[in-house]
C-alpha positions as CSV (number, residue, x, y, z in Angstrom):
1,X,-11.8,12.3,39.4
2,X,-10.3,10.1,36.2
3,X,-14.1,9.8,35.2
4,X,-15.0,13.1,34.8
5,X,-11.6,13.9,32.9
6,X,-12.5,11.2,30.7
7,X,-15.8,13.0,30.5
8,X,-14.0,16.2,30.1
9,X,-11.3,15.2,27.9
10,X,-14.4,13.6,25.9
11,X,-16.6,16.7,25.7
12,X,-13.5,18.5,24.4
13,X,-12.5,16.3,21.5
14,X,-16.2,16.1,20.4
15,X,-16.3,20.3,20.5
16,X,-13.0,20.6,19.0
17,X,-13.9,18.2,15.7
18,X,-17.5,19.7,15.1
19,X,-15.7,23.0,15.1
20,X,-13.5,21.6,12.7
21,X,-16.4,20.5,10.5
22,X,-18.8,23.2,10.9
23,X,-15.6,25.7,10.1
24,X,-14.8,24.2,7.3
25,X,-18.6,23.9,5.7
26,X,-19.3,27.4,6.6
27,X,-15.5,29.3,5.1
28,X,-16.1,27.3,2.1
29,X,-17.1,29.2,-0.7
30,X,-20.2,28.3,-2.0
31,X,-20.2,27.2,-5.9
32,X,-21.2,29.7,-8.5
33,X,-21.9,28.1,-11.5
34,X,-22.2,31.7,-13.3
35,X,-18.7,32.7,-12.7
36,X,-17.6,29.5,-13.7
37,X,-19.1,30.2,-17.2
38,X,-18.4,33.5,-18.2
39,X,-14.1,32.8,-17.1
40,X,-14.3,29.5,-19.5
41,X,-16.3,31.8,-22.1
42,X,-13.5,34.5,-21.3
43,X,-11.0,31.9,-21.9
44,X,-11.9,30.3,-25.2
45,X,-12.4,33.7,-26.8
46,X,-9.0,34.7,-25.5
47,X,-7.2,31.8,-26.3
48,X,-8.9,31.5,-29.7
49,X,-7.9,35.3,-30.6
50,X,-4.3,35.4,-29.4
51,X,-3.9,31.8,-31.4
52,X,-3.3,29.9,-27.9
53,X,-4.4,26.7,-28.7
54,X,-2.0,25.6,-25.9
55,X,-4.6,27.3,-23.4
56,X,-7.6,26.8,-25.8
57,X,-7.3,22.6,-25.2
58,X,-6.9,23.2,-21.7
59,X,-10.5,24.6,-21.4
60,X,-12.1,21.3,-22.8
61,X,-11.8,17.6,-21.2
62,X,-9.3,15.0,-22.8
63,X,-12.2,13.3,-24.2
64,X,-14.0,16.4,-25.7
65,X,-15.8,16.7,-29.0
66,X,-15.6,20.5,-30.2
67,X,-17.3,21.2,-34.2
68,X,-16.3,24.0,-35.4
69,X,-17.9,26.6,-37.4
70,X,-17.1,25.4,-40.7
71,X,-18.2,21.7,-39.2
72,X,-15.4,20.2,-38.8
73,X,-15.0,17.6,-36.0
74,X,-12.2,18.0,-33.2
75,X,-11.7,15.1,-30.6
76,X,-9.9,15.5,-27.8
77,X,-7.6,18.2,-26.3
């Protein structure tokens, strides 16, 4: 009788963590790289109109390189 609770108990806690896993892989939104670009297109032209530079450095990495339109050289946030 122990055995097959182990077995059981076993068959259980292998269900129970591939539910876990396969939940979690398939409620996870997928990526989409489209949305991604027009809210950080959104953003700069947002930002850059209401003169946010605040927000306007968050939307680049701390190392970026931005060049402007007169060619000037920004590094940075």
């Amino acid at each position: 009788m122990i055995a097959a609770e182990r077995k059981l108990s076993s068959v259980l806690a292998a269900v129970a963590l591939l539910t876990c896993l396969l939940g979690n892989r398939v409620l996870a939104a997928p990526p989409n790289d489209a949305d991604d670009v027009r809210n950080a297109v959104a953003g700069f032209a947002t930002s850059w109109n209401r003169h946010d530079m605040d927000a306007f450095g968050r939307l680049f990495a701390p190392d970026a390189e931005f060049v402007s339109v007169a060619g000037v050289v920004w590094t940075g946030r």
